[in-house]
DRENTORMI-68609 format. One record per residue (C-alpha): residue number from 1; residue in three letters; x, y, z. Coordinates in Angstrom, 2 decimals, always signed. Example, Ala and Ser with C-alpha at 12.3 -4.5 7.8 and 13.67 -1.06 7.14 Angstrom:
BEGIN
<lumke 1,'Ala',<+12.30,-4.50,+7.80>>
<lumke 2,'Ser',<+13.67,-1.06,+7.14>>
END
This chain:
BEGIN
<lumke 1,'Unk',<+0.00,+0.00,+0.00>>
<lumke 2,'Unk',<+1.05,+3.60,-0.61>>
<lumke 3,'Unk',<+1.17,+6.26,+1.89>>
<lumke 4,'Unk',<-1.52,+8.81,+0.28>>
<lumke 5,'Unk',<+1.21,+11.61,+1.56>>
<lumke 6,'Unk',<+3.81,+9.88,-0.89>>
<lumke 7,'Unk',<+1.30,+9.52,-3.93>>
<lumke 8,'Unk',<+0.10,+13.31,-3.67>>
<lumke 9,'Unk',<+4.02,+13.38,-4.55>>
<lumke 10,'Unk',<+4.66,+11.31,-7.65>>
<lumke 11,'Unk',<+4.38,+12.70,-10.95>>
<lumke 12,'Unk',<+4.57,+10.69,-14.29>>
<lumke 13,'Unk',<+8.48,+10.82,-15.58>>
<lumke 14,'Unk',<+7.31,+10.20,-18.87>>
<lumke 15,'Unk',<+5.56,+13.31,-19.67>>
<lumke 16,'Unk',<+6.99,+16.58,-20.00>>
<lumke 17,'Unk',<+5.18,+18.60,-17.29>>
<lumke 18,'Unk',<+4.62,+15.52,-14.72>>
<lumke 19,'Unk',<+1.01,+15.66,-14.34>>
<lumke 20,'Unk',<-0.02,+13.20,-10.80>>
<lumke 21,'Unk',<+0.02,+9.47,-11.25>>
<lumke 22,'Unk',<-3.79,+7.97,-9.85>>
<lumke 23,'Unk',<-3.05,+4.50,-7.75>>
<lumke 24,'Unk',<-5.53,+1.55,-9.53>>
<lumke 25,'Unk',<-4.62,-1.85,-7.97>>
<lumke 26,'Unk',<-1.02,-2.37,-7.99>>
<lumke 27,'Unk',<-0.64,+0.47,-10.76>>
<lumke 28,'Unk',<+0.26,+4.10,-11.10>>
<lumke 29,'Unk',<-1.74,+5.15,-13.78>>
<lumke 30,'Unk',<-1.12,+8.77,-15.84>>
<lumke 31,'Unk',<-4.39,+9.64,-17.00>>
<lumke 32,'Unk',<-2.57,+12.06,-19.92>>
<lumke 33,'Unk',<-0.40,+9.76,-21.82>>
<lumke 34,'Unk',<-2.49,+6.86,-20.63>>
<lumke 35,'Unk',<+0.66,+4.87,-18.88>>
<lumke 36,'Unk',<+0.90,+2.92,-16.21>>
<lumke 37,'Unk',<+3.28,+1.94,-13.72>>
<lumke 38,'Unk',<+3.77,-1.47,-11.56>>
<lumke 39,'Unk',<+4.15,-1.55,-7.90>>
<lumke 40,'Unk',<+6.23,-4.20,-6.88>>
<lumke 41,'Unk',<+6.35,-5.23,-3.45>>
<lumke 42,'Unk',<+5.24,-1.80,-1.94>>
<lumke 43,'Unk',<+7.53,-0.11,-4.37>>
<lumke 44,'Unk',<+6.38,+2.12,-7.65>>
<lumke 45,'Unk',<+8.85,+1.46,-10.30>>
<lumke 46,'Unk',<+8.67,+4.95,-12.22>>
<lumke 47,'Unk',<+11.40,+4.60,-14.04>>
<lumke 48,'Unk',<+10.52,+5.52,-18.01>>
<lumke 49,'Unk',<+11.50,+2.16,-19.52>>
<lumke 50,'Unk',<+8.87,+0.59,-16.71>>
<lumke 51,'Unk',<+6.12,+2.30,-18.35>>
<lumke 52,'Unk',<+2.78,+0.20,-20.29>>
<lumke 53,'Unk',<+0.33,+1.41,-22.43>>
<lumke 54,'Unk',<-2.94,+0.93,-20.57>>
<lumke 55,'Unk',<-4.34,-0.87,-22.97>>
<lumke 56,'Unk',<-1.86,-3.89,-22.52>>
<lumke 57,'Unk',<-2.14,-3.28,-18.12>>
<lumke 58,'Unk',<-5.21,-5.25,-16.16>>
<lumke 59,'Unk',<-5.71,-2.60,-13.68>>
<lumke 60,'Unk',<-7.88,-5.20,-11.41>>
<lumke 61,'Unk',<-4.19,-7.45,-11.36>>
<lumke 62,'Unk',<-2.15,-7.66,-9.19>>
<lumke 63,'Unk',<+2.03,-6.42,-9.98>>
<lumke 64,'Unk',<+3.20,-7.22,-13.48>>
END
């Protein structure tokens, strides 16, 4: 689980002016280039390269 304090924090790296990621299961999700992100045990890997299209991400899954 993620501390709501540290996901008011985390921005998408992948887009230029880091809109806020949106926690769905075990994903970060950025709503504006429709990416998401896995959490893998308790830890958001945010790293550019870690990023999935939604369309190829079940959001009701959980990690990769």
């Amino acid at each position: 689980m993620i501390d709501p304090f540290l996901l008011e924090l985390l921005a998408c790296p992948c887009c230029e002016d880091r809109p806020p990621l949106r926690l769905e299961g075990n994903w970060l999700v950025c709503d504006k280039c429709k990416s998401g992100y896995p959490i893998v045990d308790d830890i958001p890997q945010l790293l550019p390269e870690d990023a999935r299209p939604l369309s190829e991400v079940d959001l009701t899954a959980n990690g990769r």
